[in-house]
PyMOL commands that place a pseudoatom at each C-alpha (Angstrom):
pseudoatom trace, name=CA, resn=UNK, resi=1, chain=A, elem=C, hetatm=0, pos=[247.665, 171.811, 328.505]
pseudoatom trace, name=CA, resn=UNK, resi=2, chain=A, elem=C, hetatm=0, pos=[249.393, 168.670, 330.559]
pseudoatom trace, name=CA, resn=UNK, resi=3, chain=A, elem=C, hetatm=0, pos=[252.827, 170.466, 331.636]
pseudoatom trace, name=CA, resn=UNK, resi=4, chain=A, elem=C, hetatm=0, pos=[255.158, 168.039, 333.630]
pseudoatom trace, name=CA, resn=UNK, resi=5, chain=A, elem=C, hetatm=0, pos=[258.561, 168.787, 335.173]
pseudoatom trace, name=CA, resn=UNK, resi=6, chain=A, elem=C, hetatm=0, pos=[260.971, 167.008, 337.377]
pseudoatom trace, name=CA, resn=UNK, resi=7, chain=A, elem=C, hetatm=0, pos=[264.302, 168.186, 339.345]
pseudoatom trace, name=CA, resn=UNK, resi=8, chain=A, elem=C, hetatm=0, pos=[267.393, 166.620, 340.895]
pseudoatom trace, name=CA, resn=UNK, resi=9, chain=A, elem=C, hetatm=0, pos=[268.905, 168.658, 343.431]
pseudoatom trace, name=CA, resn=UNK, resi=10, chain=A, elem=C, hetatm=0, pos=[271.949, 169.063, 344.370]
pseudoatom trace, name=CA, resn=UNK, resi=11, chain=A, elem=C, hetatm=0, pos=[274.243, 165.919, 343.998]
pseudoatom trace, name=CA, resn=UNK, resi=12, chain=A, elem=C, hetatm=0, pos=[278.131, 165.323, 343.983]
pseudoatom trace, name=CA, resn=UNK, resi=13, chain=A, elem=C, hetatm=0, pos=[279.153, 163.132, 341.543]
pseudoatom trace, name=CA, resn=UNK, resi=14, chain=A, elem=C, hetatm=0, pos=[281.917, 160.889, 342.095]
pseudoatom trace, name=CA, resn=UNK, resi=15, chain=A, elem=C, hetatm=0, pos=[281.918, 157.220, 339.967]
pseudoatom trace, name=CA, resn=UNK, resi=16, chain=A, elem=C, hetatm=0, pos=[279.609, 156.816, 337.060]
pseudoatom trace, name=CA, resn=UNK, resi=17, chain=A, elem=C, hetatm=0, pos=[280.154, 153.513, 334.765]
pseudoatom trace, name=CA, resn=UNK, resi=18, chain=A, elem=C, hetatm=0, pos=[277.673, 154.285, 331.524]
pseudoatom trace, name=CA, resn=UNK, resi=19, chain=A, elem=C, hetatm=0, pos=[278.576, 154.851, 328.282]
pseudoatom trace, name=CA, resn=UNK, resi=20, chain=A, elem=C, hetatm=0, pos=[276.791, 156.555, 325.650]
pseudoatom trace, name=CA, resn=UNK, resi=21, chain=A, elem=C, hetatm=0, pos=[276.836, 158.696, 322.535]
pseudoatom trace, name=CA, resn=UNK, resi=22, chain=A, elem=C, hetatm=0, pos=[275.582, 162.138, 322.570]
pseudoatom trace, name=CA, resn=UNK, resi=23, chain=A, elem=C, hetatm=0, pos=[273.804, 163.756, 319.416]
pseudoatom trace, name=CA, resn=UNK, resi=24, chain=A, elem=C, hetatm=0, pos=[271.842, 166.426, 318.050]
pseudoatom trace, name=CA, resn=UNK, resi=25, chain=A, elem=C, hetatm=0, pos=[268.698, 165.443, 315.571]
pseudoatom trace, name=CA, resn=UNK, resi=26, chain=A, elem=C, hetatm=0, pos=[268.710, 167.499, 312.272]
pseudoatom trace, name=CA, resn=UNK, resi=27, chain=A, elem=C, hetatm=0, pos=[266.491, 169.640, 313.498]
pseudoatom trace, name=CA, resn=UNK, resi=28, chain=A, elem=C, hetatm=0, pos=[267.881, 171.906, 315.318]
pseudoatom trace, name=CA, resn=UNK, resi=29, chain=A, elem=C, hetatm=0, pos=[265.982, 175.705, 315.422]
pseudoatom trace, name=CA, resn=UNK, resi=30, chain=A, elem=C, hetatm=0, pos=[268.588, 177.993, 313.580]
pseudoatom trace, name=CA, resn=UNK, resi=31, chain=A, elem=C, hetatm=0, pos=[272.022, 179.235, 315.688]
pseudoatom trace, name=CA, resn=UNK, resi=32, chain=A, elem=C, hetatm=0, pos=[270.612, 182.817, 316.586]
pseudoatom trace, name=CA, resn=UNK, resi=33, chain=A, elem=C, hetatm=0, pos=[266.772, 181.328, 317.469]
pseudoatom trace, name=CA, resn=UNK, resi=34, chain=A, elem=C, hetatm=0, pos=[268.241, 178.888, 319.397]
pseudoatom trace, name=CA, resn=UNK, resi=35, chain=A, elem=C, hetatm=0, pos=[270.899, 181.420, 321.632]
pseudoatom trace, name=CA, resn=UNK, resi=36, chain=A, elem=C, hetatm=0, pos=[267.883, 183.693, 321.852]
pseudoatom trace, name=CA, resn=UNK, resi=37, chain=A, elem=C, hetatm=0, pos=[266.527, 181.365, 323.996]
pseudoatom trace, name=CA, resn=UNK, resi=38, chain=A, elem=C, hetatm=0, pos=[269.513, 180.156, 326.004]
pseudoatom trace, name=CA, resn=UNK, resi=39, chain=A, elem=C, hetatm=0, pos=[270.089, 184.340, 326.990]
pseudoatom trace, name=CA, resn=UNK, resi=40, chain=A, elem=C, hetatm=0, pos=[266.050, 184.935, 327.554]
pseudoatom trace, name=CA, resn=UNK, resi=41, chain=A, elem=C, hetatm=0, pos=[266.129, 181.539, 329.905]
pseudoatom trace, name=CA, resn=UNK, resi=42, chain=A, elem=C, hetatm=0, pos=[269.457, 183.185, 331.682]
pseudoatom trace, name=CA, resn=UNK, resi=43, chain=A, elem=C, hetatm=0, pos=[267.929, 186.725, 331.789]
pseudoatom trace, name=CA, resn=UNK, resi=44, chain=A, elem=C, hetatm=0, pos=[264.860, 185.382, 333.385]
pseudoatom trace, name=CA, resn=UNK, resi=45, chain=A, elem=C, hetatm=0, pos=[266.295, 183.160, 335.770]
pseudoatom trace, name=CA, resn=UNK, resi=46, chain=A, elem=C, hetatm=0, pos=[269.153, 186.244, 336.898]
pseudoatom trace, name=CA, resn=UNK, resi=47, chain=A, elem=C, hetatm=0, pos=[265.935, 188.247, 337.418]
pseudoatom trace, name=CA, resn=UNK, resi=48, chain=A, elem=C, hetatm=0, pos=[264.422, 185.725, 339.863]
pseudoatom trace, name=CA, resn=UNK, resi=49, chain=A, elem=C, hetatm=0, pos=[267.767, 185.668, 341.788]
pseudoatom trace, name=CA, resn=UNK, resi=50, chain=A, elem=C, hetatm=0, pos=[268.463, 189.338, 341.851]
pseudoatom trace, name=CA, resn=UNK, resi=51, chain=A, elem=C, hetatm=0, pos=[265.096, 189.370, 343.729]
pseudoatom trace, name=CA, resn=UNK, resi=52, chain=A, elem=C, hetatm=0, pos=[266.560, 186.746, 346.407]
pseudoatom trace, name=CA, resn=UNK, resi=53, chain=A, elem=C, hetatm=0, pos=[269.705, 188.785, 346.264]
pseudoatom trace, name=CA, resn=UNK, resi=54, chain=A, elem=C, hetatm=0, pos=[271.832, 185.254, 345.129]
pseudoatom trace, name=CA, resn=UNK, resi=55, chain=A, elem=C, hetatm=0, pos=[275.008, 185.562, 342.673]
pseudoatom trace, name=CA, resn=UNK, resi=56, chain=A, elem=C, hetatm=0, pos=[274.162, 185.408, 339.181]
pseudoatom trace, name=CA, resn=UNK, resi=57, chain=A, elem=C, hetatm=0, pos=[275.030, 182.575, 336.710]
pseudoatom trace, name=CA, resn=UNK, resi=58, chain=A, elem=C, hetatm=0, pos=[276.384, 183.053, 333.669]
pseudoatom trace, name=CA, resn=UNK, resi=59, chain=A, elem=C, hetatm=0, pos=[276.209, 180.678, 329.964]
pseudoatom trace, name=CA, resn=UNK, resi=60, chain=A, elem=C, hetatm=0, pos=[278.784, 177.741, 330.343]
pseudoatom trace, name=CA, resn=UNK, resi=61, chain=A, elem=C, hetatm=0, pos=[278.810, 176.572, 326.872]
pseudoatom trace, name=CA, resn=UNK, resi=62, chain=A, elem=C, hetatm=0, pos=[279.671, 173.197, 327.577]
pseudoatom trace, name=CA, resn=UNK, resi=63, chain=A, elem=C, hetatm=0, pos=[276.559, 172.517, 329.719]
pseudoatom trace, name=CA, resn=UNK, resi=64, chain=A, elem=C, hetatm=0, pos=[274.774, 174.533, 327.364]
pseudoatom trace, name=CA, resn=UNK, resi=65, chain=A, elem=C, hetatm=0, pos=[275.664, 171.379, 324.645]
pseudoatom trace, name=CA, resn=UNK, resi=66, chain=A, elem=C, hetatm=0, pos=[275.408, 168.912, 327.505]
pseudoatom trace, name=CA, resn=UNK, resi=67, chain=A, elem=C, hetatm=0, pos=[271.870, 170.497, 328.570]
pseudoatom trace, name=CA, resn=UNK, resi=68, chain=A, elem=C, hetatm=0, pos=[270.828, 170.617, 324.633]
pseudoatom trace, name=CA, resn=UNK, resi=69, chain=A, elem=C, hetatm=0, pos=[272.018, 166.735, 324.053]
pseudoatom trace, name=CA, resn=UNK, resi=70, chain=A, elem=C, hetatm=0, pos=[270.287, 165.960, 326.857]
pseudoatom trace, name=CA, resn=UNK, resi=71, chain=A, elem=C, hetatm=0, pos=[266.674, 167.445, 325.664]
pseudoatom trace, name=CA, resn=UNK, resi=72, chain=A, elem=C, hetatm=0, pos=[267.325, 166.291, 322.157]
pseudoatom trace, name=CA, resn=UNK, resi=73, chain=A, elem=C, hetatm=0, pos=[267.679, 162.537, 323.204]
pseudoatom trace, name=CA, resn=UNK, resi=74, chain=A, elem=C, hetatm=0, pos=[264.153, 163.278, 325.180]
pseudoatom trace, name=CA, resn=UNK, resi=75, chain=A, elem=C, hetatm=0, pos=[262.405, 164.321, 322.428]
pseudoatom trace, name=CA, resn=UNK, resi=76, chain=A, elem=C, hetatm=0, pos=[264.321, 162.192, 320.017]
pseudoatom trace, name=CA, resn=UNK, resi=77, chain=A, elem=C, hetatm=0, pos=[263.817, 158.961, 322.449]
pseudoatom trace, name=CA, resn=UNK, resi=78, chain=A, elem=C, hetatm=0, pos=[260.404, 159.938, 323.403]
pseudoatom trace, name=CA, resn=UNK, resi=79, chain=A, elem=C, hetatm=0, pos=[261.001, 159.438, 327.220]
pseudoatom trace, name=CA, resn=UNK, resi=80, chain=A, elem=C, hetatm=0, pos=[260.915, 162.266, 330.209]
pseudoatom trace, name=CA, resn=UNK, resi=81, chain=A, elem=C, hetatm=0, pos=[263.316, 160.911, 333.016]
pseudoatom trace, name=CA, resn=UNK, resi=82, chain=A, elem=C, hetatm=0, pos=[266.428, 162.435, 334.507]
pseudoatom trace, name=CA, resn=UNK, resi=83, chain=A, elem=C, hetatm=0, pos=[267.720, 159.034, 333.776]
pseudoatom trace, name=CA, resn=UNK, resi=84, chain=A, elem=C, hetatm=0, pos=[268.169, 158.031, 329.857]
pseudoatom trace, name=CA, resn=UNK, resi=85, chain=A, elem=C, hetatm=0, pos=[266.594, 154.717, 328.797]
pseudoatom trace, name=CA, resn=UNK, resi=86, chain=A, elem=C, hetatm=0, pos=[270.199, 153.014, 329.958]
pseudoatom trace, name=CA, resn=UNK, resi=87, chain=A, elem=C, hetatm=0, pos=[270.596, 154.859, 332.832]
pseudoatom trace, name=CA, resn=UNK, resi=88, chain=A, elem=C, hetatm=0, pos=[272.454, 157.653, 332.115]
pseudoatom trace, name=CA, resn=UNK, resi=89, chain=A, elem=C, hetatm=0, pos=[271.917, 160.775, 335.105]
pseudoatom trace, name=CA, resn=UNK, resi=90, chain=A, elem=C, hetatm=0, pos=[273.548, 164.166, 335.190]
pseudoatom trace, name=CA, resn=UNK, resi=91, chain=A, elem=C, hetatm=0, pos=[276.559, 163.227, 337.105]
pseudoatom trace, name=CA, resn=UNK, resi=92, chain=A, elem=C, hetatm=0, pos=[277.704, 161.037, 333.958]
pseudoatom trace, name=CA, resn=UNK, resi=93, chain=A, elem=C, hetatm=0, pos=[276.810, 163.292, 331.188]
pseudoatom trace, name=CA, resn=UNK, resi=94, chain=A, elem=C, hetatm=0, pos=[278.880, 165.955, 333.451]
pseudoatom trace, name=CA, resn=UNK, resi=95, chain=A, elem=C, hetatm=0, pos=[281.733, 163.570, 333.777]
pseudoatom trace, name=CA, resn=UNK, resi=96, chain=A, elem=C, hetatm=0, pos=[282.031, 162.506, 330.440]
pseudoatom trace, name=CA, resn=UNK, resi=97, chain=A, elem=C, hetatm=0, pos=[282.962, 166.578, 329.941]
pseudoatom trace, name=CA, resn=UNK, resi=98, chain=A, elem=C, hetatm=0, pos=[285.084, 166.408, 332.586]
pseudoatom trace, name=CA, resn=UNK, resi=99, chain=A, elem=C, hetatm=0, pos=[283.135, 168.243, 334.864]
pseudoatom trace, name=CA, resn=UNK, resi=100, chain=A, elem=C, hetatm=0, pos=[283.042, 166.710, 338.835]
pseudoatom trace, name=CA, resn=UNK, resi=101, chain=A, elem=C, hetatm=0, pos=[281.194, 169.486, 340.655]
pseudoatom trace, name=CA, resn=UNK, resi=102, chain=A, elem=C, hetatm=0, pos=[278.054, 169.869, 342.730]
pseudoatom trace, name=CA, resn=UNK, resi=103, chain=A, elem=C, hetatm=0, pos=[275.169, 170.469, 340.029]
pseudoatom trace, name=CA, resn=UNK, resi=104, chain=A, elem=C, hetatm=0, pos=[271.756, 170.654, 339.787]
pseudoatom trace, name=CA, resn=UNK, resi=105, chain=A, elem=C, hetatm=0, pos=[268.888, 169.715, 336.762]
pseudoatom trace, name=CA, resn=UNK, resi=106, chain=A, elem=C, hetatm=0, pos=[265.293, 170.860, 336.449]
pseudoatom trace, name=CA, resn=UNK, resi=107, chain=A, elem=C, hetatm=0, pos=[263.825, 169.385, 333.163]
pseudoatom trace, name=CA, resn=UNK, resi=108, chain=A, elem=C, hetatm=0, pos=[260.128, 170.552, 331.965]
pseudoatom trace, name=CA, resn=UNK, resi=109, chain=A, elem=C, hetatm=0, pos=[258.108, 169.265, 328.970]
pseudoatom trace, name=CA, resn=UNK, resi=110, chain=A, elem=C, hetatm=0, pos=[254.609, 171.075, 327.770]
pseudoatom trace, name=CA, resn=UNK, resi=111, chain=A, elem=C, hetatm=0, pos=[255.495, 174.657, 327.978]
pseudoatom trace, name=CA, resn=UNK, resi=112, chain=A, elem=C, hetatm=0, pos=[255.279, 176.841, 324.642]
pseudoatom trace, name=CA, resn=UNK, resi=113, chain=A, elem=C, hetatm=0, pos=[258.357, 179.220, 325.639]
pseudoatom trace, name=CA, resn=UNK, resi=114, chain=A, elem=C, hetatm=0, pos=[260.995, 180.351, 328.237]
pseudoatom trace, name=CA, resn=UNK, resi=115, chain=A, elem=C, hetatm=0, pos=[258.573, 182.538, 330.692]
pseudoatom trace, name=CA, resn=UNK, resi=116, chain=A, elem=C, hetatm=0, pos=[256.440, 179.893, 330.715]
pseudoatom trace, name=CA, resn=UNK, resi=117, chain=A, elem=C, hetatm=0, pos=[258.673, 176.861, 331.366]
pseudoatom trace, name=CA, resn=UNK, resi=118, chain=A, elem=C, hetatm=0, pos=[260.730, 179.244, 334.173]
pseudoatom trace, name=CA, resn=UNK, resi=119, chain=A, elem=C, hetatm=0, pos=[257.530, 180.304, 335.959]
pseudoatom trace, name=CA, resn=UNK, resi=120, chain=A, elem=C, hetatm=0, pos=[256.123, 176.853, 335.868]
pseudoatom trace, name=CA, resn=UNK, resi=121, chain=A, elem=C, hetatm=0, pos=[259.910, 176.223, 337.329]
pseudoatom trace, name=CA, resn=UNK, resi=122, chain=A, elem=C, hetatm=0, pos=[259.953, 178.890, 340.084]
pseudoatom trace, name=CA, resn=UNK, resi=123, chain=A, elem=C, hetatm=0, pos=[256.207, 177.461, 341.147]
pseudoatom trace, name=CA, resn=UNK, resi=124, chain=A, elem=C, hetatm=0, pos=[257.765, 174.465, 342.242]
pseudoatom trace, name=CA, resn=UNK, resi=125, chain=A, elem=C, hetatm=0, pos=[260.157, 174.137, 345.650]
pseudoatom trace, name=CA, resn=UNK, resi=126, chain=A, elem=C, hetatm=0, pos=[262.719, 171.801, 343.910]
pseudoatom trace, name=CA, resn=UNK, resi=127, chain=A, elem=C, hetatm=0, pos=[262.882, 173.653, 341.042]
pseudoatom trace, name=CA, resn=UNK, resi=128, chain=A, elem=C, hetatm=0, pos=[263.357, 176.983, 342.707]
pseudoatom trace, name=CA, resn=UNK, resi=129, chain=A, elem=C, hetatm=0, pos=[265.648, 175.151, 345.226]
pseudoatom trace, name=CA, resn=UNK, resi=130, chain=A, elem=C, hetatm=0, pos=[267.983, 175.087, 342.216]
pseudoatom trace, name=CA, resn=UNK, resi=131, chain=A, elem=C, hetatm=0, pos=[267.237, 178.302, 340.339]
pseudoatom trace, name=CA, resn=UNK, resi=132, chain=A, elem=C, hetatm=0, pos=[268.019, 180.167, 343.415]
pseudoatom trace, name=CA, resn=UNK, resi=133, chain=A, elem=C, hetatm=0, pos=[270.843, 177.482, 344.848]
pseudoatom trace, name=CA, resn=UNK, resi=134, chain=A, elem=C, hetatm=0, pos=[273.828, 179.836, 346.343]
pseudoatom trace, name=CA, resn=UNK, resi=135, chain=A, elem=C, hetatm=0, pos=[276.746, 178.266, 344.931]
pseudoatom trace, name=CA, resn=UNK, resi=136, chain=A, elem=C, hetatm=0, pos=[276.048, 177.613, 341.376]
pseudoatom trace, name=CA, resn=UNK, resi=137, chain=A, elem=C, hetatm=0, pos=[277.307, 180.366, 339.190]
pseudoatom trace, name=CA, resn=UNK, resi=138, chain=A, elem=C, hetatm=0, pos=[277.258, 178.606, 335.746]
pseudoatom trace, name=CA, resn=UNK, resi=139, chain=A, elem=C, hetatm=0, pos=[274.085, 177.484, 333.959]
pseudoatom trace, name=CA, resn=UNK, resi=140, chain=A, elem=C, hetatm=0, pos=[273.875, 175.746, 330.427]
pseudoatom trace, name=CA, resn=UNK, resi=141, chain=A, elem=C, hetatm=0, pos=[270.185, 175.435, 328.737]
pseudoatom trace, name=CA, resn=UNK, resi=142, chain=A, elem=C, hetatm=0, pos=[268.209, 173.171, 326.208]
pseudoatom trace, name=CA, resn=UNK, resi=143, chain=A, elem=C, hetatm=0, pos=[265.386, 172.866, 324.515]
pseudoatom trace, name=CA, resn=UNK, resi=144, chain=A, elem=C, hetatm=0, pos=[264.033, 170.250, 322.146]
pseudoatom trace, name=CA, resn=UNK, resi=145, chain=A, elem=C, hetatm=0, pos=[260.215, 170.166, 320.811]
pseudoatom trace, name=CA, resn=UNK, resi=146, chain=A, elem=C, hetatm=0, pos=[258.115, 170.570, 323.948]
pseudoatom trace, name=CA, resn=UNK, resi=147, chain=A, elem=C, hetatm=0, pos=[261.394, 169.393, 326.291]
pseudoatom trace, name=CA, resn=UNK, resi=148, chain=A, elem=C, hetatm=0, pos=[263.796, 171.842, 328.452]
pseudoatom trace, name=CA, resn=UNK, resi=149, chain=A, elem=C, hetatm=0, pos=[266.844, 171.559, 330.444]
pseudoatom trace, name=CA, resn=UNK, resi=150, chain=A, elem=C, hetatm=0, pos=[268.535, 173.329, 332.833]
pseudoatom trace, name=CA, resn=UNK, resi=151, chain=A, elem=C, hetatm=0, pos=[271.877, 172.525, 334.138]
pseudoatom trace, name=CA, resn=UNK, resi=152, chain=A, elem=C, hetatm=0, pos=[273.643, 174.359, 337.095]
pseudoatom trace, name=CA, resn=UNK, resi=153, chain=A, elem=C, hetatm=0, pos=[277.207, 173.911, 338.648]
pseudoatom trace, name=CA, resn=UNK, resi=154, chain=A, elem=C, hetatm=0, pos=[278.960, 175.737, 340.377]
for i in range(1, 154): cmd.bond("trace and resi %d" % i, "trace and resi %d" % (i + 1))
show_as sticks, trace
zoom trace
C-alpha cells in the first residue's frame, strides 16, 4: 500500500491574508466513531510521550474541528499539501480561530487506522519532532477517507 505523509514543524504565525470557507462533506463517520478515534489517536500519541517522559496533550476541540476541516477539504478537494489549493497553511486556519501560538501539523494519507497512521508518524524524524515537541500541550485530530491530521499548539 502507497502511504505518504508530510509535516510542518514548528512555526509562529504572525500575518496571514487568505480567506476561505471551512466545511464538512455529508459524510461524516457517526459522532461516537468519529471521537473514538480522536481519544485512540490521543491515547497513542500520550503513550509515545510518556516513554520520552514529555507533558501530555490533551483534546482542544477547536483544533479538533480545525484539524477535521482541514482533512475533509483533502479528501473532498482531492489534493495532499499542507497548503490548500489557494494557499491556505496552518498558521491561517489557526488564525481564523483566533489562535496565534507556536503549532505544529503532521498530515498522513494511506493508512487504514490510528496505530497505523501514528507508527508510520513516529517512523519519521519530523513527525516525531512534533509528536514528542516539549511545549505543545493541546492536540486536535482529523480524519477524512484515507487522510489524517494532527494539529499541536501549545
Amino acid at each position: 500500500m502507497n502511504k505518504q505523509f508530510l509535516f510542518l514543524l514548528i512555526i509562529p504565525f504572525f500575518f496571514y491574508p487568505h480567506s476561505s470557507s471551512a466545511f464538512f462533506a455529508e459524510s461524516l463517520p457517526s459522532a461516537r466513531a468519529f471521537f473514538d478515534f480522536q481519544i485512540k489517536i490521543c491515547d497513542l500519541v500520550n503513550k509515545r510521550r510518556a516513554m520520552y517522559r514529555k507533558n501530555l496533550v490533551t483534546l482542544d476541540t477547536a483544533l479538533m474541528r480545525v484539524a477535521q476541516t482541514f482533512a475533509e477539504d483533502m479528501n473532498y478537494r482531492n489534493y495532499f499539501s499542507h497548503l490548500s489549493p489557494e494557499g491556505i497553511d496552518l498558521g491561517w486556519r489557526l488564525r481564523k480561530i483566533h489562535y496565534h501560538r507556536l503549532a505544529g501539523e503532521n498530515i498522513a494519507w494511506g493508512y487504514e487506522n490510528p496505530v497505523d497512521v501514528v507508527n508510520g508518524w513516529m517512523n519519521s524524524p519530523g513527525h516525531r519532532r512534533n509528536i514528542l515537541q516539549p511545549i505543545f500541550s493541546k492536540m486536535g485530530v482529523g480524519h477524512s477517507g484515507k487522510y489524517w491530521v494532527q494539529v499541536f499548539t501549545d
